[in-house]
Each structure stands twice: as C-alpha cells, then as structure tokens.
N, C-alpha and C positions, 0 to 999 in steps of 0.2 A: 272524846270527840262526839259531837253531838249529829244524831244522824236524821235525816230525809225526813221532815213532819209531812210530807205530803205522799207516802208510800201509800201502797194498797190498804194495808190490815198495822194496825198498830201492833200485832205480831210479830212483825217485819222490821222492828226497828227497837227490839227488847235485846239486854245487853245478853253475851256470848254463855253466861251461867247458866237464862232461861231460854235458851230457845229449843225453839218446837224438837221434838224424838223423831217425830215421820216425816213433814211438809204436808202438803198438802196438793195435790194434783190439780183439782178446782181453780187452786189459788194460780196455778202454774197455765193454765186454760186462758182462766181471765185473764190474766196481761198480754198473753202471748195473741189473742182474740183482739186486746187494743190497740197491740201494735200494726197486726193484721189489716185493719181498719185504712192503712198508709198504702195495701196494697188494694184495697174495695175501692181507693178514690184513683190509684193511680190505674185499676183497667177502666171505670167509668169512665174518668177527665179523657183517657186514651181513644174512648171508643168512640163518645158520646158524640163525635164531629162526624161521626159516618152517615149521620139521619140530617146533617145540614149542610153536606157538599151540594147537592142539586140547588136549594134557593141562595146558599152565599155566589154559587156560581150565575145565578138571572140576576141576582141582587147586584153583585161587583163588577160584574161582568169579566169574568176570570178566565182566562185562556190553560193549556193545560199543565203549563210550568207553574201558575197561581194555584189551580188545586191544589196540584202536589204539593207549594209551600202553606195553604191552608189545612192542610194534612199533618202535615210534618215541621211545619213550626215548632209546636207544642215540643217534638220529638228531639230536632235541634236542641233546643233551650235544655231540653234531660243532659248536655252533655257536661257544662257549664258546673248545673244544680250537682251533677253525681260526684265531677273533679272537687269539688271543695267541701261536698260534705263530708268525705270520710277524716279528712283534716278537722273541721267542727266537733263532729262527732266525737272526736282523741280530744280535745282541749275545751269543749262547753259541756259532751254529755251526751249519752244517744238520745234521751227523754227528750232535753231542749232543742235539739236539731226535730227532734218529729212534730213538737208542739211549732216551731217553725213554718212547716210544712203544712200542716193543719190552716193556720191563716193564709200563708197562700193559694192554697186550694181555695178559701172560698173567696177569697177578692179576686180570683181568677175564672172561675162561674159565677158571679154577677156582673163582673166587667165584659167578660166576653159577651155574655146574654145578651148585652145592650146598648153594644158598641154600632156607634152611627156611620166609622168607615170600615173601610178591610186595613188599615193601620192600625186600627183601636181595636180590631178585632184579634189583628195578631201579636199588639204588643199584650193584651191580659192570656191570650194563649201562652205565648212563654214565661208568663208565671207558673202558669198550671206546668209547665216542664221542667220549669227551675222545681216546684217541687216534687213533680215527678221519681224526676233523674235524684234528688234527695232522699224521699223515702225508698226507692228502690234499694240503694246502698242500706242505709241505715236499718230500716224495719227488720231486716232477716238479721241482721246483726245484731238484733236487742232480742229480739228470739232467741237466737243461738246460743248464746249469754248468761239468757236465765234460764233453757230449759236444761232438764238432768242429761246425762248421757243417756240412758239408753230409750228416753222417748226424742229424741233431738231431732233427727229425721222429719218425725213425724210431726212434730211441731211448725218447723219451718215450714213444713209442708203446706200450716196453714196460710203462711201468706198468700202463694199460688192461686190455694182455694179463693181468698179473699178478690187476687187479680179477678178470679174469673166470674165469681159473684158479681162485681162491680164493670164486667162485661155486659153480662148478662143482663143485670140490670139496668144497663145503656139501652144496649135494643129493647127492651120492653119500654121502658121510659119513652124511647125514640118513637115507637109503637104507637102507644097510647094518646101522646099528645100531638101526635099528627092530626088529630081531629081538632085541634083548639084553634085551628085555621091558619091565618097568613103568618102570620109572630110563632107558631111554631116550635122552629129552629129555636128561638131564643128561650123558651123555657126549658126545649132541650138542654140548653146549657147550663140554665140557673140550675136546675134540680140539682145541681152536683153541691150546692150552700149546705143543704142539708147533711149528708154525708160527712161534710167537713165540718161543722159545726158541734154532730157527736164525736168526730173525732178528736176535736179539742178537748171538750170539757174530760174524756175519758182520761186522756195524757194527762193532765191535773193530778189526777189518782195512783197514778202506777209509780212505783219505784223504779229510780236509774241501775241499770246492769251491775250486778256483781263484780266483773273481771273489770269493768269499768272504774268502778270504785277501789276496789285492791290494786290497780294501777294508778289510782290518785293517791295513795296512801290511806282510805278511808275503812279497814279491812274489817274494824268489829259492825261497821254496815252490811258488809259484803257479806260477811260470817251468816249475817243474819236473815240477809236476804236467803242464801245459798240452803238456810236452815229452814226455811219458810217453805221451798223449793221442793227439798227432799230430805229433811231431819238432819238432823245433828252429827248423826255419823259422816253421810253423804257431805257436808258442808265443811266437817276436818279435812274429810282427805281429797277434796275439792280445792282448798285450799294453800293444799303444802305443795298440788302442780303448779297451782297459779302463780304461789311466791317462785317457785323455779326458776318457770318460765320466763318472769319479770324484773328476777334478779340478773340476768345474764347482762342485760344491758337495755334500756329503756330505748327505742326505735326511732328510724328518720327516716327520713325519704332517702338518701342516700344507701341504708339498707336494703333497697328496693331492686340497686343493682349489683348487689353482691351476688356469684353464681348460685347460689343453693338458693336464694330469695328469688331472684329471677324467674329461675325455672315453672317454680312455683304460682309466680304472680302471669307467667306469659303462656300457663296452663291455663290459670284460672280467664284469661283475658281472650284467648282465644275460645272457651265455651262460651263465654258471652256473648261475643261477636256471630257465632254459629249456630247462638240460639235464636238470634235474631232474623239472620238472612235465610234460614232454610225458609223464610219469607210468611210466617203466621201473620205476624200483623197488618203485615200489605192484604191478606184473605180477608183477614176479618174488620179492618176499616173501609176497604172497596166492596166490602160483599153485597150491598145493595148495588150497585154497579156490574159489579161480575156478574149479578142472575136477572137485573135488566137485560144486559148482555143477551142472555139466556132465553130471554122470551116473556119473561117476568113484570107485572105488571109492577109501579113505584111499593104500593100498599103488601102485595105479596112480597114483592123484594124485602121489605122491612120485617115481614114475619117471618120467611125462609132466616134471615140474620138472624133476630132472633132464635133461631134454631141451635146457630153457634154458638150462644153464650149457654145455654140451657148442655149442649154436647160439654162444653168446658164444666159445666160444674159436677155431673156423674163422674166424668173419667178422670176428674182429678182428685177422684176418692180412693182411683187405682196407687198411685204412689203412697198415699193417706195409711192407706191401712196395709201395703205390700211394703214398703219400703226400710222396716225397721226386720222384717222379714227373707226378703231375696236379697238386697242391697242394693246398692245404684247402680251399679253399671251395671248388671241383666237388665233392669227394667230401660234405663238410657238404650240398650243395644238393640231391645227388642221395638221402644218404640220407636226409634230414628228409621229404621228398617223399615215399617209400615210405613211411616210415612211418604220417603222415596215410594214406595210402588204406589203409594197414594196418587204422590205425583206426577209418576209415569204415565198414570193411566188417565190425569187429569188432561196432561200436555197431549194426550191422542186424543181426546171428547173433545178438547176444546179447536183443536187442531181442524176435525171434521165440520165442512161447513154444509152438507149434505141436508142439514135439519136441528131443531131445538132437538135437546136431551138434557131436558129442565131435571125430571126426576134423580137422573141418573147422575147428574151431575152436581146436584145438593149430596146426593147419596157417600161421592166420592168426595166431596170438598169436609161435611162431615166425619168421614172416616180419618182424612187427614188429622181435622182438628184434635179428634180422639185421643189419636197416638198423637198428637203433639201434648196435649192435657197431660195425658197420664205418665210422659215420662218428660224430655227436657225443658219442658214448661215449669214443671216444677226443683226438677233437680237439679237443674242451671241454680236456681235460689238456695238450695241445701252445701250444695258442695263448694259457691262461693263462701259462704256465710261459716263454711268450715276447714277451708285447707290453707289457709291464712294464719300466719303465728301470731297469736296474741297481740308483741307489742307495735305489731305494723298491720294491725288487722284492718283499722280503718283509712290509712293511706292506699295499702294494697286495692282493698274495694275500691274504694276511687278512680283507682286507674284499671280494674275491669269494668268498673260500672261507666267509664268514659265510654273505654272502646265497644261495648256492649250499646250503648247509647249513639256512637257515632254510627255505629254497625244499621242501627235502626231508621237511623233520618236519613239513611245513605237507601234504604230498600221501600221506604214510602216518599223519596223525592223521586227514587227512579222508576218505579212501578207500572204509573200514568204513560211514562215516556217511555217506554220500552213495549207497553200496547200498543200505545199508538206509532211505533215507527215498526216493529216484528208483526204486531199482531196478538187475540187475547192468549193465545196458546203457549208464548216465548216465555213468559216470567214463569210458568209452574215448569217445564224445563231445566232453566238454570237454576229453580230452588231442589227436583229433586236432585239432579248433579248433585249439590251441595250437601244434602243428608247423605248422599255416598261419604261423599269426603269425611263428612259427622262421626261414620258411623267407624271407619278408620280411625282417624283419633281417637276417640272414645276407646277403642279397643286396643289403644296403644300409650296412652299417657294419659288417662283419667284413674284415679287410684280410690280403692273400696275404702268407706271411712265408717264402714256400718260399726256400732260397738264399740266408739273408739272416745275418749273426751277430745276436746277438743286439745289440751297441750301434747295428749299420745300422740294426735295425728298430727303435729306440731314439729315431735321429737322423728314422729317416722319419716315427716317430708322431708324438712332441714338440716336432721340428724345433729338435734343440738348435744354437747358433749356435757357429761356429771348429771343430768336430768334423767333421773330414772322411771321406768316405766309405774305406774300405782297399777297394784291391782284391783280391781272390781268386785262389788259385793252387791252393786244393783243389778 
C-alpha cells in the first residue's frame, strides 16, 4: 500500500522493518504546532470583530439586536461548520478537513475586509464560522491522534495556547491599526489572510492521523507514523489497542445513542456548552465596551483588551506544564471556582453606580480571564478530544462541538440585550451562577483521563468487552 507522499519527514512513510527505535518529539511539536495554527485563526477571526463594532455600528446604522448579530454571526455559522465536520473528518481525513478550513479563513478576511453592505459583511463572517466551528472539532482531534500518551495533555493543550495567541494577537492587531484612520476596521479584518495562508501551505506537509489511517485499513502508514512519534516499540503496542478497538465494530451515528455512548457523548456535550456560557467570550469580544462602560477612553479601551489576550497566553501555560502533572479535574475545579468569585465580585463593582472603578475593575475582569485560561479554557479541548471512542470519535465531536457552538451564539446574541434591558451588572451574575453549577458537574461526572491512551479511556468509559487493558512502558 503506498503511503502519504506528502507527510512531514520521509521517515514517516518507511516500510514497518525500518522504522525509527525512538521518534522523535520535535517531530511530534511540529505537526501538532500546524494543527494548532486552526486554533491561532479561530481566536483571531473570533476576536478580531471587537475593534469594529463602534464604526460598523455609525457605518450600518445598527441598533442593538444588529450588533449582537454582527457579533455573533460568525458564531452561529460555528454551528453548522462543527455538525458536519466531524463526519468529513471520518470519511475525507482530518488533514483535508483543516486544509478546508485554512481557505475559508482566508476568503472570509478579505471578503469581510471589504464588504460594501452589512449583508456582505455578514455573509463572508459566516464563512470564517463555517471554519471556525470546523477547525474547533477537528484540530484537537489530529493532535490527539498523533501525540504519545503520556505527553497528550499537554499537546492538546497547544491548541488553547494557539486560541489565545490568535486573541491576543487581535487586540494588538485591533491596537495598532486604529491609527491607519477611517478604513481601519477593514484591515482589522484582512490581517487574518495571513495567518491563514501559513496555515495552508503548512497542512500541505504534515501527515494524516494514525488511528485515522488504521481505521481506513492503511495500517503499515499508521505503523509508521505511530514509529515517527515515539519508536518502534511505542508504535507495536499502539497498535494492537487500535486494531481492538476497530475491530468491535466500525461506528454510526446511530451508536451515538446507545446507553454507554450517550452518557459519554451528553458529558462531553454538556462541558462544551458550560465552557461557553460561564460567558468568557461575551468579556472578551465586548471588552472595549465594557471599560467604555467604565470611564475608558475608545484608545485606552483597546489597550485594557489588549490586556486580555496577553492574561490568556501566561495562564494558559498553567495547564501546559501542570496538567500531565495534577490532572484535569483539580486544575478544572480549582479554576471554575475562581472564576465564580471572579464574578461575584464583578456583578457587585459593576452593580455600584456611586463612581468609575476603572482600575479595579480591569483588575477583576483579568482575574477572571486567568482562571478561565488556565483551566476550562483549555481542558474543555483535551478531554473532548479524549473521552470519545475511537470509532465515533468524530461524529461524537460533532455533536459537542454543535452544542458547544449553539451554547456560544446563544451568550454573544444575548449579552447586548440583557445590558441593556437589567443593566451592565446582570450578565456577570448569571455567568458566575453558572460556574457554580460548573463546578458541581465537574466534580460529579467529569472523569481523570491523565495517563491513560486513548482506547484505555475508551475501554474505561464504554466498558468495551475482550479489549484488554495494554500496559505502559512510556
């Protein structure tokens, strides 16, 4: 069977006699860095509207139901983009679904850029969510795939990182080119071509997922990838969970609601949902807004934002380097926790109309972001990308990365309108409520998967029968 001429390292695609003794970690860096790349574009494209709600709003003339949907278009369309990739993903490839995604991103920043109505502005928005809501799904799930067990965690973790890079990188972007005068807004949005245009040529390079390929029958690829990875031994006994696993019975959407699938999938579907509404991205796309709000000049408001992507990319080194360490649910427990009192005490500053409390009030909105960085921000991505069985691993994603996605356009359509009819004080209220709630689940049906390959925590969710546990020598 002739395998992938377009893998990373021609290494990667030597037959099962030679391949690599160790792997290579590097190797295992770089692809997992390219796919990463799907989550740099999808917190940009995400963010990058927050620096041009004020002139779409004089330009269109938008009342407060049109913000919200120039807000949240993008976010809708994520719903669409996430329901059909995990199906793509199972029958073209995870490679080909990201390279997908990669040209929608950028026909979706030069269209929006330069769109002459608020029609044309929000039909190239929801490309950018069509590929949103696709690379969301997808990307952690080619991570997951090819990294070893026992750096997986930390792997995935990179996307996270990526999302908040490509935040960050929004507000400074947003920053900078507010001095380029009235047009502005629109290069705000074009910068996102670039991004997406490394992101293609990089996908070109990388080799399709291992478990991907041994579920197509392609297995002395998969061998090879799996050897590239982490050696030859690593890649045997990789191997003999996978055929397991695959053997039982090749998956449908109908498996989805069988009892022991269910559970699993309406775990995973409800962290999604609840990563969303504890209400982060309604902070971080209104935050120029919220510290106008405040007292905040337009120019200061954009710097304070900027503050936020910069808080996301420190604290989400916290799961990076803890998480292969504590596990995920301490660090999910401890940071959901913070955040609620985040919130509490945001919903009392904001509540007092006595006076601005600019300082104090960046001080607490940062805190929040923190703890949201360092733990469900990222671990939402690890533990979907992992409690998922093999061969309905991309259906499953699908249907959290919908609800996860509906969850989202549901908390930046109402956000606007829940200010203005309560007040700025009512939405951080009903999000810390919500991290209560968080913090209860999590401590009742979220399950440790530190240490585990992916088919063990497979065999422990499902409890599939004759699949025996492998033991570990990484």
């Amino acid at each position: 069977m002739k395998p992938e001429a377009n893998s990373l390292s021609p290494a990667a695609s030597r037959p099962p006699d030679k391949l690599h003794e160790r792997g290579s970690i590097l190797y295992v860096i770089g692809i997992s860095l390219v796919a990463a790349l799907g989550g740099f574009l999808f917190g940009f494209d995400m963010v990058v509207v927050s620096g041009t709600i004020k002139p779409l709003t004089q330009l269109f003339q938008l009342d407060a139901f049109w913000v919200g949907w120039a807000t949240s278009c993008c976010v809708f369309a994520c719903i669409p983009g996430a329901a059909c990739a995990g199906k793509l993903a199972d029958v073209l490839g995870r490679k080909k679904v990201l390279i997908g995604t990669a040209v929608l991103f950028a026909v979706s920043a030069l269209g929006a850029g330069w769109a002459t109505t608020f029609a044309e502005f929000s039909f190239y928005r929801i490309l950018g969510g069509l590929a949103i809501g696709a690379a969301s799904g997808v990307a952690p799930i080619y991570i997951a795939e090819v990294a070893p067990t026992r750096l997986r965690g930390r792997f995935v973790s990179f996307y996270q990182l990526a999302i908040v890079v490509g935040v960050s990188a929004a507000f400074y972007s947003n920053y900078f080119l507010l001095a380029t005068g009235p047009d502005a807004w629109r290069w705000m949005l074009t910068a996102g071509v670039v991004p997406a245009g490394l992101f293609l040529g990089f996908l070109l390079v990388v080799p399709e997922t291992p478990r991907w390929l041994a579920k197509k029958g392609r297995e002395e690829e998969a061998l090879a990838v799996l050897s590239r990875v982490d050696g030859a031994e690593y890649a045997r006994c990789e191997m003999v969970v996978i055929r397991e696993t695959l053997q039982v019975r090749r998956g449908t959407l109908a498996d989805l609601l069988q009892p022991r699938m269910l559970r699993v999938v309406v775990i995973g579907s409800l962290l999604g949902i609840f990563s969303q509404i504890s209400g982060v991205n309604a902070v971080t796309i209104y935050a120029p807004d919220i510290f106008e709000k405040a007292g905040s000049m337009t120019k200061d408001s954009l710097f304070q934002s900027s503050l936020i992507g910069l808080t996301f990319i420190v604290f989400t080194f916290i799961p990076i380097l803890f998480v292969e360490r504590f596990g995920r649910r301490p660090i999910l427990l401890v940071g959901v926790s913070v955040m609620a009192l985040a919130l509490m005490a945001l919903t009392a500053l904001m509540a007092d109309t006595s006076g601005h409390h600019n300082l104090l009030l960046v001080t607490l909105i940062l805190v929040y972001i923190a703890a949201y960085a360092s733990s469900i921000a990222c671990l939402t991505w690890v533990i979907l990308s992992e409690i998922f069985p093999n061969r309905i691993r991309g259906e499953a994603m699908s249907v959290a990365n919908l609800c996860l996605w509906t969850a989202n356009s549901f908390l930046l359509l109402t956000f606007p309108l829940i200010q203005a009819k309560f007040g700025v004080a009512a939405p951080f209220g009903v999000y810390a409520t919500i991290c209560v709630i968080i913090v209860i689940f999590v401590w009742k049906y979220i399950p440790e998967t530190k240490g585990k390959s992916l088919e063990e925590i497979e065999i422990q969710l499902v409890g599939l029968p004759g699949a025996p546990p492998v033991t570990r020598t990484h």
